[in-house]
LOPA-784129 format. One record per residue (C-alpha): x negated, y negated, z; residue number from 0. Coordinates in steps of 0.5 Angstrom, whole numbers. Each point is the difference from the previous one (the first is absolute). Layout:
# LOPA-784129
<<X,Y,Z>,NUM> ...
This chain:
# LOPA-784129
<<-130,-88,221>,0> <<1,-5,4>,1> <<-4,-6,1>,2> <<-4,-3,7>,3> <<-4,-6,2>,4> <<-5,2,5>,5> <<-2,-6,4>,6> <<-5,0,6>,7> <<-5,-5,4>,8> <<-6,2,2>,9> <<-5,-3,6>,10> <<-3,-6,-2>,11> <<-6,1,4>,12> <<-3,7,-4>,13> <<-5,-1,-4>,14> <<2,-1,-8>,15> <<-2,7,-1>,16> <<4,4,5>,17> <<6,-6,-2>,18> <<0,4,-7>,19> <<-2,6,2>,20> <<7,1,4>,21> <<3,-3,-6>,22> <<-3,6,-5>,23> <<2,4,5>,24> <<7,-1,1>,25> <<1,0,-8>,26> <<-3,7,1>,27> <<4,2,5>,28> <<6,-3,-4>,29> <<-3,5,-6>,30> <<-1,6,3>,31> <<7,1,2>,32> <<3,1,-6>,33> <<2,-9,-2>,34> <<-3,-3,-6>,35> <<-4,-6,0>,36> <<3,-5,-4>,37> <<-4,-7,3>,38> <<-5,-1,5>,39> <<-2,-7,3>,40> <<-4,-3,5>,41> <<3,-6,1>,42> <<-6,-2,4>,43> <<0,-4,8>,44> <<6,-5,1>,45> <<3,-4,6>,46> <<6,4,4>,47> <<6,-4,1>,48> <<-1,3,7>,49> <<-4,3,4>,50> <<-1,8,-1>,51> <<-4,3,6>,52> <<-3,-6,1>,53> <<-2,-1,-7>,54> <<1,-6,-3>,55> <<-2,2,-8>,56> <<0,7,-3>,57> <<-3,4,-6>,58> <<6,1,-4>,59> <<1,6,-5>,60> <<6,2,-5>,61> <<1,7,-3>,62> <<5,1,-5>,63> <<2,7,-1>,64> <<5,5,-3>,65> <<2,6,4>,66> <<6,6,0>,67> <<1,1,7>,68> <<-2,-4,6>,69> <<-6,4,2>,70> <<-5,-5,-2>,71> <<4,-7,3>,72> <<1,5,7>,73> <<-8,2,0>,74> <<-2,-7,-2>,75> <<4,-3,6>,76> <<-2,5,5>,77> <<-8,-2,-1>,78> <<1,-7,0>,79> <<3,0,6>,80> <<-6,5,4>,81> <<-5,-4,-4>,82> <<-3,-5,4>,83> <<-3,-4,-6>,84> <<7,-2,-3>,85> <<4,-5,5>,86> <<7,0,-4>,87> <<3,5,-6>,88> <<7,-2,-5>,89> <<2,5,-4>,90> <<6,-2,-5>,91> <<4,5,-6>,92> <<0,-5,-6>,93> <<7,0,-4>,94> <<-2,3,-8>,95> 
């Protein structure tokens, strides 16, 4: 198994329920392909060194999970780059 930290950032602007709902979603996306959750927080709103989008602070979230293969990590990057609510993804593979 291999050990991944999802970091994404979602829009400052959006109600604080649909904050955390996109969050609950992209855990559950992360879940329903075949990774295991190992940590999930919600990091709350903080100032981006730059501007992202025009945006100057953004809700921060991290996933912590364990996967076999790369579905989860490919499907996880292919929603936060079509979801208009998250300005900026990471992903990075942790040593074990």
């Amino acid at each position: 198994m291999f050990k991944y930290e999802l970091m994404f950032i979602v829009k400052p602007d959006l109600e604080e329920a649909n904050i955390k709902k996109v969050g609950e979603d992209m855990k559950a996306l992360v879940e329903a392909n075949e990774a295991k959750v190992l940590e999930f927080k919600e990091m709350g709103q903080r100032e981006l060194a730059y501007d992202i989008k025009g945006y100057k602070n953004g809700y921060y979230f991290l996933i912590v999970i364990e996967a076999n293969n790369a579905k989860a990590i490919d499907e996880f990057s292919r929603v936060s780059l079509i979801n208009e609510n998250i300005i900026r993804h990471l992903v990075v593979k942790t040593d074990e």
